[in-house]
N, C-alpha and C positions, 0 to 999 in steps of 0.2 A: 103733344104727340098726335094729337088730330089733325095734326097737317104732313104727316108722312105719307110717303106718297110707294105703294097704295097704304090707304091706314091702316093703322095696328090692328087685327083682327080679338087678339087678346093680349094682358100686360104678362099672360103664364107663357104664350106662346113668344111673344119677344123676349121674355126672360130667359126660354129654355137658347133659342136662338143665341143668344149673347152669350151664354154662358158656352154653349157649342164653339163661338169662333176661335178659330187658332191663334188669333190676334188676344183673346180676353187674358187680363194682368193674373198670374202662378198665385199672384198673393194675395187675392181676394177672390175669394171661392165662394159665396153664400151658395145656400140653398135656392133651390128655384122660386119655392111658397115665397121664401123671404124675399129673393130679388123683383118678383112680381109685384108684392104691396109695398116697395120701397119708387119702384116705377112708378104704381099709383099714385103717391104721394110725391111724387117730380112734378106728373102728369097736375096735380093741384096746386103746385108752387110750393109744396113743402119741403124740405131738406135739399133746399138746391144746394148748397155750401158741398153735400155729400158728391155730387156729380162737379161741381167745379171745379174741386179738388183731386179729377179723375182723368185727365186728360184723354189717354187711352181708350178707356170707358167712351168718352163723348166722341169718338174716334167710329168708334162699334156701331156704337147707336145711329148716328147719321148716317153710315154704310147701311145699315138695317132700315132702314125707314128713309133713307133716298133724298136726303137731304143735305144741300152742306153744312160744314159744319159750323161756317162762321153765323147760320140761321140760329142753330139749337146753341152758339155761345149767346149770340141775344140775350135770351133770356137766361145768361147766368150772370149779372152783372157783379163787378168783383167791390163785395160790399164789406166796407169798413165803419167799424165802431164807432160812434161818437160816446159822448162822454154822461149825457140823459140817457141810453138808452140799458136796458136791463141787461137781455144778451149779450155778449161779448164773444167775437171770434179772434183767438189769438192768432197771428199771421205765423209767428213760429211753430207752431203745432197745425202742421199741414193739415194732416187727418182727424185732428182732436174735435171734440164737441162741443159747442158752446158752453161759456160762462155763465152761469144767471148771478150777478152779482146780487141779487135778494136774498138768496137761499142759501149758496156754494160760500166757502171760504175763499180766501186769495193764496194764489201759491207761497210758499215759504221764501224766504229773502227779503219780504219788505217788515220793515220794521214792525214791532206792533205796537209802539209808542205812536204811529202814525195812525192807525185806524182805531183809534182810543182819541177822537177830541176833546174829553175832559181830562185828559193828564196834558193837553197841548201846552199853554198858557202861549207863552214866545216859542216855538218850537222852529229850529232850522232842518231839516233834512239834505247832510249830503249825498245828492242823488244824481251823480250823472244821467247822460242820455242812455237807456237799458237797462237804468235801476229798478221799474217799473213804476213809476211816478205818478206817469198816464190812467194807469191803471188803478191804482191808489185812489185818484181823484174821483174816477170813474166809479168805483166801489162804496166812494164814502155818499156822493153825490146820488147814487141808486140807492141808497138805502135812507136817503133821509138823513145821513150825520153832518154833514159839511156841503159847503157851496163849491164847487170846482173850478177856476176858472185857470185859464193859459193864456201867459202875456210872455208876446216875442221883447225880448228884452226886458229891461229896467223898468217898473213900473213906475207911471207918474202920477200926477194929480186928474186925467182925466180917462185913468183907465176905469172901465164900469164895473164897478164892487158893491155888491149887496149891502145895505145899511146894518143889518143884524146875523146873527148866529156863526156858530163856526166857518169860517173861512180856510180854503186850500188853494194854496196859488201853486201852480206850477210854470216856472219863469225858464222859458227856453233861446235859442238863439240870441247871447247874450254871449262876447269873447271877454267883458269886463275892461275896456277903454276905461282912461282914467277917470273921463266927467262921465260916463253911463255909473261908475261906482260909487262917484259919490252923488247923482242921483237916484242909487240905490239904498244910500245911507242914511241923503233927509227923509224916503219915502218909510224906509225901517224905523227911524227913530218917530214918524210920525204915527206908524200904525202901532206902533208898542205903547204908543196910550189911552187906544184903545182896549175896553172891558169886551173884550169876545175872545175866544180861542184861535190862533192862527198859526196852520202851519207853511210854512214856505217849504218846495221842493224845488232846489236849482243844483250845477255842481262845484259851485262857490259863495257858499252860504257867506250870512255875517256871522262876523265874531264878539262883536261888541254884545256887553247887556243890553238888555233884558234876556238876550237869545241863547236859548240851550242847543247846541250843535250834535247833531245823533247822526249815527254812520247805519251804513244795511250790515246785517252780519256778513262773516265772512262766510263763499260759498262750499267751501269745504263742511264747516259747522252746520248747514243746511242739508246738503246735499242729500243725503238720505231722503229725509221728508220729502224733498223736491222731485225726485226721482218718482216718490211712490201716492205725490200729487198727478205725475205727468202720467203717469202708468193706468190709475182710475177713466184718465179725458180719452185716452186713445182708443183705436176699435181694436178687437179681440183676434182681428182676423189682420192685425200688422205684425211685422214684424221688432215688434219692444219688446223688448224683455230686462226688465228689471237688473235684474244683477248683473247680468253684463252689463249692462246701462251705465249703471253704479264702478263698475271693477272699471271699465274702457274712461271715464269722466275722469277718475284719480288717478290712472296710469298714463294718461297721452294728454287729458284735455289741461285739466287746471296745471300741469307744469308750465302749458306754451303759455307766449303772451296773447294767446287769441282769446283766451277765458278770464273775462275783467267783472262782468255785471251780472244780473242776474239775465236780462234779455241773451247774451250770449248762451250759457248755461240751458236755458229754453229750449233756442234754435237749435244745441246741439244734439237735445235728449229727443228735438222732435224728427231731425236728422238721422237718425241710431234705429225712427221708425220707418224710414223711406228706404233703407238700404238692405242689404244683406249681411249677417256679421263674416262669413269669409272674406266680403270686401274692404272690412277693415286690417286683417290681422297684418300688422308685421307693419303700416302703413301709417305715414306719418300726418299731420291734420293737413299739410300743404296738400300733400297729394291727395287725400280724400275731399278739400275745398277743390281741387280740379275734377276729379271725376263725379263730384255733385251737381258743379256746371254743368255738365258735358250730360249727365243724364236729365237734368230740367231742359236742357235744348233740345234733345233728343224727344223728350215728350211733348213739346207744346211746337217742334218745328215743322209748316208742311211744306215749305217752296224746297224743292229739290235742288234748285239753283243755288242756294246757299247751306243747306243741311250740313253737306261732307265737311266743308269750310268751317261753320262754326266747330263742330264735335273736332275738332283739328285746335282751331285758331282762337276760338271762344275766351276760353279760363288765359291764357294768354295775353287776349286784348283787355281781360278787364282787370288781371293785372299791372298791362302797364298803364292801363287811367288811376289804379289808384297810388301807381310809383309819380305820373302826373301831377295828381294833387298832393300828393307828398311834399312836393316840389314849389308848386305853383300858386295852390291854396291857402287862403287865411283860416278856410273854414272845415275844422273834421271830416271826418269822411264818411259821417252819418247824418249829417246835415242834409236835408232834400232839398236839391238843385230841378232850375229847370230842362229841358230836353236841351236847349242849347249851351247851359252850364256842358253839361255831362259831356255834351260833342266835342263840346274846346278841350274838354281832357283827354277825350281819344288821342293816342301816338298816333305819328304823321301817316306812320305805314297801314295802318288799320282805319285811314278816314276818309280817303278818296277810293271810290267804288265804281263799278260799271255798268252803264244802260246797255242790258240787252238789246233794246232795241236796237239803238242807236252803234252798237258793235254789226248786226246782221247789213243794216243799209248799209255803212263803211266799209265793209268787207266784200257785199255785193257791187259796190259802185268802181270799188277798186280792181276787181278781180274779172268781173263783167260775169261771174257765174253763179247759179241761183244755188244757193245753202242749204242745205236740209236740216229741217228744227230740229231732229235731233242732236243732227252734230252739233249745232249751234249751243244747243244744252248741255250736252258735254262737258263742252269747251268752257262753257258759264259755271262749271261746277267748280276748276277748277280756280277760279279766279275769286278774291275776295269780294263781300256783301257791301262794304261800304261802312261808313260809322254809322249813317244815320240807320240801313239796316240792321246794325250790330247791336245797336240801342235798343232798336223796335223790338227785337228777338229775346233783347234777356226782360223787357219788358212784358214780351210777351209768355216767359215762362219765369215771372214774378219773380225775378233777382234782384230787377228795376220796380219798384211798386210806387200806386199812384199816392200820392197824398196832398191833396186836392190838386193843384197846376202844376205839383211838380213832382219830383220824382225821387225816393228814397233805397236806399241798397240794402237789400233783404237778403237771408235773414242775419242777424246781428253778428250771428258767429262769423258767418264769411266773410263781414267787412271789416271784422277786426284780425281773421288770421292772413288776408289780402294785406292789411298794412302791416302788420308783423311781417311778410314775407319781404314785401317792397322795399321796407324799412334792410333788413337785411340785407338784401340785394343792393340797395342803395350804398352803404357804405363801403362795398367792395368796389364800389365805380370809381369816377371823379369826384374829390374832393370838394370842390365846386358845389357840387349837385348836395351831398349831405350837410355840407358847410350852409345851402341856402336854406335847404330843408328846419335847420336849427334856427333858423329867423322864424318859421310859423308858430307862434305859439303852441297850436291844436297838433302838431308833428313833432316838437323839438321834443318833449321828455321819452319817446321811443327811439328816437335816434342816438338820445346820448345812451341810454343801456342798452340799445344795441353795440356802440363801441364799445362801454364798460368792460360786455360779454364777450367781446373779443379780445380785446388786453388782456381777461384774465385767463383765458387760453394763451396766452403769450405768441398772439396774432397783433402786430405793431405795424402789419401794411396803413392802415389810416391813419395814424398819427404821424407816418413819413412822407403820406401823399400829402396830408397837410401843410406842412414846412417846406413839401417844395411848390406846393403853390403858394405857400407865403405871398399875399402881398397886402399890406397895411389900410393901403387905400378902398380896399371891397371889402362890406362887410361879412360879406358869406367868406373870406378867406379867413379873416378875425375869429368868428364864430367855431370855424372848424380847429383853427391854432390852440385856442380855449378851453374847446372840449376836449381838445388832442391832450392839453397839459392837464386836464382833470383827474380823465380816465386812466393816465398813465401815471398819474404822481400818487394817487388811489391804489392802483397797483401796486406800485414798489411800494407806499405804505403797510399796504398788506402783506408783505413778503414777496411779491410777484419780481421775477429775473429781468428787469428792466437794462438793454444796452447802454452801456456807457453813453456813447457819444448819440444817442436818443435824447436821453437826458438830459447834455450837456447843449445840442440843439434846441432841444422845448423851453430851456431856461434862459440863453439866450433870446431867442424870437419873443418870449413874456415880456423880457427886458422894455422893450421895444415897443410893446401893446400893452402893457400897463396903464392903467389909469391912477396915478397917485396924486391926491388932493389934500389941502391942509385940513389935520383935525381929521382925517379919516383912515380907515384902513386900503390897503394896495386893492383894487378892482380891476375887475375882464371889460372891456371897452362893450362890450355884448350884454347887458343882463338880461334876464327872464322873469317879467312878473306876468300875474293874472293867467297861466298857464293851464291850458285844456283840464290837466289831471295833474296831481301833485306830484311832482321829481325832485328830491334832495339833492339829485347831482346838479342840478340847473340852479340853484342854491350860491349866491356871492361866494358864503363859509366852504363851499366844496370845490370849487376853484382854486381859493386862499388855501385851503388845506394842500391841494394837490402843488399848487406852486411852492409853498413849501417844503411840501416834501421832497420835492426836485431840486431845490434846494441845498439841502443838508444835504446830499449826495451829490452834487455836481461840481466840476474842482472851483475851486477857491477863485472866486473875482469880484470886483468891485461892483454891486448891484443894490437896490434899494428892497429889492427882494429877496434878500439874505439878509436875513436878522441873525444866522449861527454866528457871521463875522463881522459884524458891525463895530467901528472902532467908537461909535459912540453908543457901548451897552447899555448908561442909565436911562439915556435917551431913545432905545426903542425895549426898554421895561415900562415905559411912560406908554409907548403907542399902542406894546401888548395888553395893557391891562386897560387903558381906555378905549378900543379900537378893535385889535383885531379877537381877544377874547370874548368880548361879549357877541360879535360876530358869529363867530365860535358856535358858542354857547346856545345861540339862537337855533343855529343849524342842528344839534345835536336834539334840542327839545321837538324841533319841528319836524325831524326824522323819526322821532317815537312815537307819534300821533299814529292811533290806531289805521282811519284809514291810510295815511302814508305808508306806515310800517306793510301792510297787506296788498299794495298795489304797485308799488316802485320798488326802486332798487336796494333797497333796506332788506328785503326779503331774502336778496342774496347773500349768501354766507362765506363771505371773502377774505376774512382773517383766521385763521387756526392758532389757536391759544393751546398750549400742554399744560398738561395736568395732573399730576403723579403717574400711572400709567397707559393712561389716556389724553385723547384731545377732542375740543368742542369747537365748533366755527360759527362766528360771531358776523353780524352785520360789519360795513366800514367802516360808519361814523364812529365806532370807538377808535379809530385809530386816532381819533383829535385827541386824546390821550397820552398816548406814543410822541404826538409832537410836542405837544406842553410839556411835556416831561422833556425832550429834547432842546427845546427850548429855555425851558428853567435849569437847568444844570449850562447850556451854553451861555444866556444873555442873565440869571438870577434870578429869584423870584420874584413875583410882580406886586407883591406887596409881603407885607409881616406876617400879618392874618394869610393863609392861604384861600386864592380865589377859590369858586367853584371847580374850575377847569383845573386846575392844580392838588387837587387834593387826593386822586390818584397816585399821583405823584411822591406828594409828603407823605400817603402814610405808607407808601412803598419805602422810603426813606428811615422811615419809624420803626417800620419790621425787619428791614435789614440791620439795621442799629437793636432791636429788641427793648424798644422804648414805649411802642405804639401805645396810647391813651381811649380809654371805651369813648369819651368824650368825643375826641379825634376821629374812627372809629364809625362812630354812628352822623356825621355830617355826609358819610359816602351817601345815603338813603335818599339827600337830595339829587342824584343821578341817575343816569342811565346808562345802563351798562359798567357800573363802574366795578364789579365783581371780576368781573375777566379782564379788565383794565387791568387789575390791581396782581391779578394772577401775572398777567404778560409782561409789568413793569420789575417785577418783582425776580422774576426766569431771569431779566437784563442786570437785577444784581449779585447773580450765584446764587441765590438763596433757593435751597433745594424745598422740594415739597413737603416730606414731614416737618422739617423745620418754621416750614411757612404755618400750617395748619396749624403747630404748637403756639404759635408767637400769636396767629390772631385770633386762636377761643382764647387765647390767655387775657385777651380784650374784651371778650365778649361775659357778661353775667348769666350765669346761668341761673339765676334768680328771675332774670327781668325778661323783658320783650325781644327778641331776635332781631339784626339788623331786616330790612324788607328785602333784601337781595337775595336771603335765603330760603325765601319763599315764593312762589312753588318751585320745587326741587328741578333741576334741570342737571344737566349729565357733571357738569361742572359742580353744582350745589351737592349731588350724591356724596360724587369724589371727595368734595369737601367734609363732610358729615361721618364719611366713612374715616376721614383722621381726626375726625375730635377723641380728644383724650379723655379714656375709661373714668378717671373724677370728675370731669367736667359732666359726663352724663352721668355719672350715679348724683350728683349735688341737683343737677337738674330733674332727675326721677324721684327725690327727695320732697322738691317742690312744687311736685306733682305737675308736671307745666306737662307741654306736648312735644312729642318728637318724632321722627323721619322713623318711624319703627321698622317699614321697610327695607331702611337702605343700610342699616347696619351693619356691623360687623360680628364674626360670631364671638372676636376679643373682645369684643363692647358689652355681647353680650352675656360673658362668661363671668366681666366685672357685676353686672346686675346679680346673677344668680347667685356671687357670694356676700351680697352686699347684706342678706336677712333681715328686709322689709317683705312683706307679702309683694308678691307680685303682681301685675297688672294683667288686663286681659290682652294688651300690644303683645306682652313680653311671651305670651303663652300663643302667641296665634303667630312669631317669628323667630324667635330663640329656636338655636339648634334644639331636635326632637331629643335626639340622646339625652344630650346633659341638662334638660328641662325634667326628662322623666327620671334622669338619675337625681336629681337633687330632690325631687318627691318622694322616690324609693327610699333615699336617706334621710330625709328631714317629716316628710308625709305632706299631704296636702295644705296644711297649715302656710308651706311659704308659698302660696298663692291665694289670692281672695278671690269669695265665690265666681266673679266676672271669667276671672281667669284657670277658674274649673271648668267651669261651662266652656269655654276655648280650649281646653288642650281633650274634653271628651269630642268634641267637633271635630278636633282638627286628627284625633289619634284614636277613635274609639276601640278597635283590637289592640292597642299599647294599652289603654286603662282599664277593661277589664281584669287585665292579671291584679292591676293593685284594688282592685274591689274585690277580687276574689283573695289574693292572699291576705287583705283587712276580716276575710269574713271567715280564712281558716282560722286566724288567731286569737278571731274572736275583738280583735282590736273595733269593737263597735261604734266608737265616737268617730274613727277614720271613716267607716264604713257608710255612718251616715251622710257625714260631710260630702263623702263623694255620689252620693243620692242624690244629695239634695241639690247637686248643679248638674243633675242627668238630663240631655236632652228627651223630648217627652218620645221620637222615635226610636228609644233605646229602653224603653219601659220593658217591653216582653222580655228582654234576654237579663235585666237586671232581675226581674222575678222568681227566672227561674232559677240563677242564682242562688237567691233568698231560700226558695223553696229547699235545694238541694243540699245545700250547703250547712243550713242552719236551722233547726227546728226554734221556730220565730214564737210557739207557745212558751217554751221555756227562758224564753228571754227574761233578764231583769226589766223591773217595771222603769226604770229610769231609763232604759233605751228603746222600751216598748212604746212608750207612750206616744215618741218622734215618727217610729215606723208608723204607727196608728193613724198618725195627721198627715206624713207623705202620702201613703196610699188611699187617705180619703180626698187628699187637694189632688190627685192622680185622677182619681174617680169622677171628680165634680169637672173634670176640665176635658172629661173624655177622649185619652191621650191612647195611642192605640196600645192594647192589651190591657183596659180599663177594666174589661171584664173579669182577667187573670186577677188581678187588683183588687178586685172586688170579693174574690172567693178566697182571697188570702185574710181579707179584712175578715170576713166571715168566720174563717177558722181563730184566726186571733177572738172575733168577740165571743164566739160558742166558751175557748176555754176561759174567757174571763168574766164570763156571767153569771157563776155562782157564789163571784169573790166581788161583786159590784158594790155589795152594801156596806162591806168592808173599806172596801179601796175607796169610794168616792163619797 
C-alpha cells in the first residue's frame, strides 16, 4: 500500500473511505477498527486469500489509492495447495478459512478407515475424482501417518515410492485400456507382498485379494455433519446459514444428478454462501449454475467491450463446450485440459471473435470517415469476445482454474450440473450426437439414464429417432438402437405403456445387430467396460433383459431372440441355464453393490409391487425375476434343483399350490430383492394377500432365525408382519426371540394379552393403552414383569396412578408395592404423597413394612427428587418402630 499514489495517510482512514463507497459489497460490513488491522495485515502479506477472494473490494481499493488493478492483483497470486504443505485452501469454499491439516479434522464424507493406517493392511478406496482423495493424502501426509504420492495413471516398476511406512497412492488420469489394467494388476499383486500398510485411492479399485474395497458413505448420511463442518470455516459476516444450507441440499440438490461426491456437496454448500437465499427460492440448480456464472463474470469483468456479452452469452457458451465434450471427448469433464484443449471445445458460434482494431481501420478505410471511439465501442459491445476471450474471462473469474499448465472447471458442482444439463439437452437432439456420445466411456452411463428417465415418463421421441437413423454400419447408430432397446424393454418390464409397434420395431432392428456366438449368450455389438462410474444399464445382462422383454411382447416371429417361441425348448433350457442366467445373475449382484446401488440407476424406483393395501417401489433389476419366471413356465425350468434365478419363481409355485418347504423358503436369503419378487410373482397367480402371508409364516419357524429379507423392516416387510398369524407370534413370544413390536397390529396384540405369560416391556410401551390397562385392572400388575411396569408407568403415568391408588384404598399391599417398585424415580413425590394420605404407613403389618422401609431408603441413597419427603417418611416409620426394635430384630 506504499505505492498508492498519493500514499495512504492511515490504514483507519482508508478503511473508513472504503467502507463509505457506494460501490462497497451490502454483505460485508466490518467495523472500521477491524477493516483497518485487517489492511494492516494485507499491507504485511498477511491474509491475502481474504482480499483475493474479493473482487469488488480490490476494485475500491485501487480506486482509493490510484492504482490499477491488475498492480494490487500482482501481489495476490492464486495459490494452490500442495500436498507437504500444512495449510490448506479449499477452492470450493470461496470465503472459508484455511485448513491446518495438524490440528483441524477433515470434513465428513471421507472414510475413516482411510485416515486410520493401521486398520489399512490391502486397502482399496473407491474414490472418484471429488471424493476428496487429494485431500486425504494431504492430511495424512501433514501429519506424519502416510507417504502421499499421485501417479497419472497405472503405476509401474519406475514410479518413485518410499522404501518403508505407510504408503497412500492416489492414482488419477487413468480411463482403465485393457494393458494399462493389467499393468495395474502385476503392479497390485506385486505391492500386496509387501509388509507395510497401503492404501490406494482411484475410481476403479481392484477386486482381487488381498484387497479390501471401501466406498465414501453416502452424502445424505453425512450431510449434517458436513453442513455444520462448512458452517465453522466460513466468515460470520456471509451469507450461510445452516439450516437452510441443510433443508435447500435435500430438497433440490442431492435429488439432481449434479450432487455425486463429496467435492460437489462442498462447492454447493460454499455456493449457498455467495448468494442471497431469495435467489434461490422456486429455482432450479440449472438455472441457479447460470446465474452463478453470470455473477463471477460480473465480478472479475473490466473490458466493457465484452462485459454486456458475457453476462448475456457466458453460462450458454460454457454450456455448449460441455455438450462438446460430451460428444467429442474421451476424457470427463473434470479432467484439466490445456488452454487449447478447452478452445477445440468451444461451439463454432462462440469461437471466432473481433479485432477492435482492426474493425475501426476497415471501417475507416472503407467509408473514408473518421469514427468516433465511442461509437466504435458501442458497436464492440455488442458483438461477441471470441473463444480465446471467453476462456480468458471465465479464467479470470476462476470457473477455469489453473492446475499447473492447464486448466480445470471449478467448482465441481457446476461441472457436473453443466453435464447433467447437456446430457439432457442432448438426447432431445439428433440421435447421432447421443448415439456417439455413448461410445465415451467417461459420458455414456449419464446418457443412458438420461433416456431411462425419459421412457419412464412415457417420452419415446429417442428411441424413434434412433430407428430412424438406423444404420448398421456406424457405430454411434448401433449404440443409440441398444440403448433405445434397454431403456424401453426396462420400461415395459416395469409396467411402463410401451407402443406396440415401438416394440415390434426395436425387436426387429435387435434382430439385425445382434451379436450371437457359439456357447454364448445374445450380445449388443456395443459393450461397455472400464466405465467412468458404474451404470447397470450399460451392463451386457440389461440389454439381454431389456431384449427380452420386448420380446415376450412383440407378435410372434421367427427370431433367435425369442426364447418364449422357440421350437427347440430343451435346447435353449441348455443356453438359459449355461449362458444367459448366470449373465443374469452377474448383473443382479453387481447392481446391489453398495456404491452402485447409491449412484446409478438402481436408485430409481421403477417397479411398483402391491401389497395388501398398499404399494412399494422397487429398483429394475428385479424385474430379471418377472422374466425367469416368464421364461420357465414358457421354455421349462432349467434344471431339477431350481437355479438361483429361479427360485422366486418355485416358491411362488409352492404357495400358490400351499406346499412351500422352510427349507425351500430360506434358499430366497441368497438374493436380492427376492422378497417383493416373490410378492409380484405371486399377485400374477391370484393369490390374494392374506392368503399369501398365511402360507408363508406357515414356512417360517417361529422358533428359529427369520429369513434376512425381513430385516430391517421396509413398507413391504411392515405390511408383511402386520398379517402374521396371532399363534405364530404368541409361539414366538414364548420363545422369547425378537419382534417388529412397532408394526403390529392391535389383533396381534389382543392375542399376546390373553395368552397369561407376564408381559414384556415391547408389549407394554405398544399394545393398545386401553386393553393393556384393562387387563391390569383385572388381572393386576402380576401379567407384566417388572421391565414392563416401568414402560407402561412411562408411557401412561396419570392412567397408573388410579391403580396405585385404588391398590392402596384396598389395602391390597403386595399390588401396591409391586407397582413402587418399577416407579420412575421422577414420580417419587406424587407416589409419597399417596402413601402419606392414603395410608397410615405406621400401622402397617411388619411384612409389608419392612419392603416400604428398603424402597424408601434405596430412594434416599440415589437421591431421586423428593428424597427428602422420603426421607421424613422413613423417619416416621423408624420413630414408631424403635421401642419394638429388641423385640423385632
Amino acid at each position: 500500500m506504499s505505492t498508492s499514489d498519493p500514499p495512504v495517510a492511515s490504514f483507519g482512514r482508508l478503511a473508513a473511505a472504503a467502507l463509505a463507497h457506494p460501490d462497497w459489497p451490502a454483505d460485508t460490513r466490518p467495523k472500521q477498527r477491524s477493516l483497518a488491522t485487517l489492511f494492516s495485515k494485507l499491507d504485511r502479506e498477511q491474509d491475502l486469500e481474504w482480499l483475493a477472494d474479493r473482487i469488488p473490494v480490490q476494485r475500491i481499493l485501487a480506486e482509493l489509492m490510484n492504482r490499477p488493478v491488475a498492480d494490487l492483483r500482482q501481489a495476490l497470486p492464486v495459490r494452490r495447495s500442495t500436498p507437504s504443505e500444512r495449510l490448506v485452501r479449499l477452492d470450493d469454499l470461496r470465503y472459508g478459512r484455511e485448513l491446518d491439516l495438524t490440528k483441524e479434522p477433515l470434513c465428513p464424507g471421507i472414510p475413516s478407515r482411510v485416515l486410520q493406517p493401521a486398520t489399512w493392511g490391502r486397502l482399496a478406496w473407491r474414490a472418484p475424482s471429488g471424493a476428496g482423495r487429494s485431500l486425504a493424502g494431504a492430511w495424512l501426509q501433514a501429519r506424519g501417518l502416510a507417504t502421499h504420492r499421485v501417479l497419472e495413471g497405472p503405476p509401474d516398476r519406475s514410479a518413485p515410492l518410499p522404501d518403508r511406512g505407510p504408503l497412500f497412492l492416489e492414482i488419477t488420469g487413468w480411463d482403465g485400456p485393457q494393458s494399462a489394467a493389467e499393468r495395474w494388476r502385476t503392479w497390485a499383486a506385486r505391492l500386496s507382498a509387501e509388509p507395510r500398510p497401503v492404501c490406494v485411492a482411484l475410481a476403479h479399485p481392484p477386486t482381487e485379494p488381498p484387497w479390501e474395497v471401501i466406498d465414501s458413505p453416502p452424502l445424505d448420511d453425512v450431510l449434517p455433519e458436513l453442513v455444520g463442518w462448512v458452517a465453522e470455516r466460513l466468515p460470520a459476516d456471509g451469507l450461510f446459514e445452516p439450516e437452510r444450507a441443510l433443508t435447500w441440499m435435500r430438497r433440490v440438490a442431492l435429488p439432481s444428478e449434479a450432487v455425486v461426491t463429496l467435492g460437489d456437496a462442498l462447492g454447493l454448500l460454499g455456493m449457498l454462501d455467495e448468494v442471497r437465499p431469495r435467489t434461490l427460492h422456486g429455482r432450479s440448480l440449472d438455472e441457479i449454475a447460470e446465474s452463478f456464472v453470470r455473477q463471477r463474470l460480473a465480478e472479475s469483468s473490466e473490458e466493457a467491450t465484452v462485459s454486456s456479452w458475457l453476462n448475456r452469452n457466458a453460462a450458454a457458451a460454457l454450456l455448449g463446450t460441455i455438450a462438446q465434450l460430451v460428444t467429442e471427448s474421451d476424457q470427463p469433464w473434470n479432467r484439466p485440459r490445456t488452454f487449447d484443449e478447452w478452445l477445440a471445445l468451444v461451439p463454432q458460434e462462440y469461437r471466432e471473435g473481433i479485432d477492435v482494431e482492426w474493425m475501426r481501420a476497415a471501417l475507416t478505410r472503407d467509408s473514408g470517415q473518421r469514427l468516433r471511439g465511442a461509437d466504435l465501442a458501442a458497436a464492440a459491445r455488442k458483438l461477441p469476445p471470441g473463444g480465446y476471450q471467453l476462456l480468458r474471462a471465465l479464467e479470470h473469474a476462476r470457473i477455469l482454474v489453473r492446475d499447473g499448465e492447464r486448466l480445470r472447471l471449478r467448482p465441481h458442482w457446476l461441472g457436473s450440473t453443466l453435464q447433467a444439463r447437456a446430457v439432457h439437452e442432448l438426447v432431445s437432439t439428433s440421435a447421432f450426437a447421443w448415439g456417439a456420445a455413448l461410445l465415451r466411456p467417461a459420458h455414456a452411463p449419464r446418457v443412458i439414464r438420461a433416456l431411462f428417465q425419459r421412457a419412464r415418463r412415457g417420452d419415446f421421441a429417442p428411441a424413434y429417432a434412433a430407428l430412424e437413423l438406423a444404420d448398421p454400419e456406424e457405430p454411434a447408430s448401433a449404440a443409440a438402437v441398444e440403448a433405445a432397446t434397454t431403456v424401453i424393454g426396462l420400461t415395459a418390464a416395469c409396467g411402463g405403456n410401451v407402443p406396440a409397434d415401438l416394440i415390434a420395431d426395436l425387436v426387429s432392428e435387435q434382430d439385425r445387430l445382434a451379436l450371437i456366438l457359439p456357447d454364448a449368450p445374445p450380445r449388443p455389438r456395443i459393450t461397455h467396460r472400464e466405465l467412468d462410474e458404474p451404470e447397470p444399464l450399460l451392463h451386457p445382462g440389461a440389454w439381454l433383459l431389456g431384449v427380452y422383454a420386448l420380446a415376450e411382447l412383440a407378435p410372434p416371429r421367427r427370431s433367435l431372440l425369442d426364447p418364449f417361441r422357440s421350437a427347440r425348448p430343451e435346447r435353449e433350457a441348455r443356453t438359459l441355464r449355461r449362458h444367459v442366467y448366470p449373465e443374469l445373475l452377474r448383473l443382479l449382484q453387481e447392481s446391489t453393490a453398495s456404491p452402485i446401488r447409491d449412484r446409478s440407476s438402481v436408485r430409481y424406483d421403477a417397479l411398483e409391487v402391491h401389497h395388501g393395501t398398499s404399494s412399494s417401489r422397487h429398483p429394475w433389476p428385479l424385474t430379471i425375476y418377472l422374466l425367469v419366471d416368464s421364461l420357465r413356465h414358457a421354455v421349462g425350468a432349467a434344471a431339477e434343483t431350481p437355479l438361483p434365478l429361479e427360485l422366486p419363481s418355485a416358491v411362488a409355485d409352492a404357495l400358490a399350490d400351499d406346499r412351500l418347504s422352510p427349507d425351500l423358503l430360506q434358499r430366497l436369503d441368497e438374493l436380492p430383492h427376492a422378497l417383493p419378487a416373490l410378492v409380484a410373482l405371486c399377485a400374477t397367480r391370484e393369490l390374494d394377500w392374506p392368503r399369501f402371508c398365511r402360507r408363508l409364516w406357515h414356512a417360517v419357524d417361529p422358533r428359529g432365525a427369520l429369513p434376512r429379507h425381513f430385516d430391517p423392516p421396509s413398507k413391504l416387510v411392515v405390511e408383511l408382519w402386520r398379517g402374521a398369524p396371532t399363534d405364530w407370534i404368541r409361539r414366538r413370544v414364548a420363545a422369547q426371540l425378537p419382534l417388529p413390536w412397532e408394526h403390529l397390529l392391535p389383533h396381534q396384540y389382543g392375542a399376546l394379552l390373553q395368552s397369561g405369560a407376564p408381559l414384556s416391556a415391547e408389549v407394554a410401551r405398544f399394545a393398545p393403552l386401553d386393553s393393556l390397562l384393562e387387563l391390569v385392572s383385572r388381572k393386576g400388575v402380576d401379567a407384566l414383569d417388572e421391565a414392563a411396569r416401568g414402560e407402561l408407568w412411562r408411557r401412561a403415568p396419570r392412567r397408573v396412578f388410579p391403580l396405585l391408588h385404588l391398590a392402596l384404598d384396598r389395602r391390597d399391599l403386595p399390588e401396591a408395592r409391586r407397582l413402587l417398585e418399577s416407579l420412575p424415580d421422577e414420580l417419587t413425590p406424587e407416589s409419597l404423597e399417596a402413601l402419606s394420605t392414603r395410608v397410615d404407613v405406621t400401622a402397617l403389618p411388619l411384612d409389608e413394612l419392612h419392603p416400604l422401609r428398603s424402597w424408601l431408603a434405596h430412594r434416599i441413597s440415589r437421591r431421586v427428587p423428593g428424597w427428602a419427603e422420603a426421607y421424613r417418611l422413613l423417619h416416621r416409620i423408624e420413630v414408631a418402630l424403635y421401642p419394638l426394635r429388641h423385640q423385632l430384630f
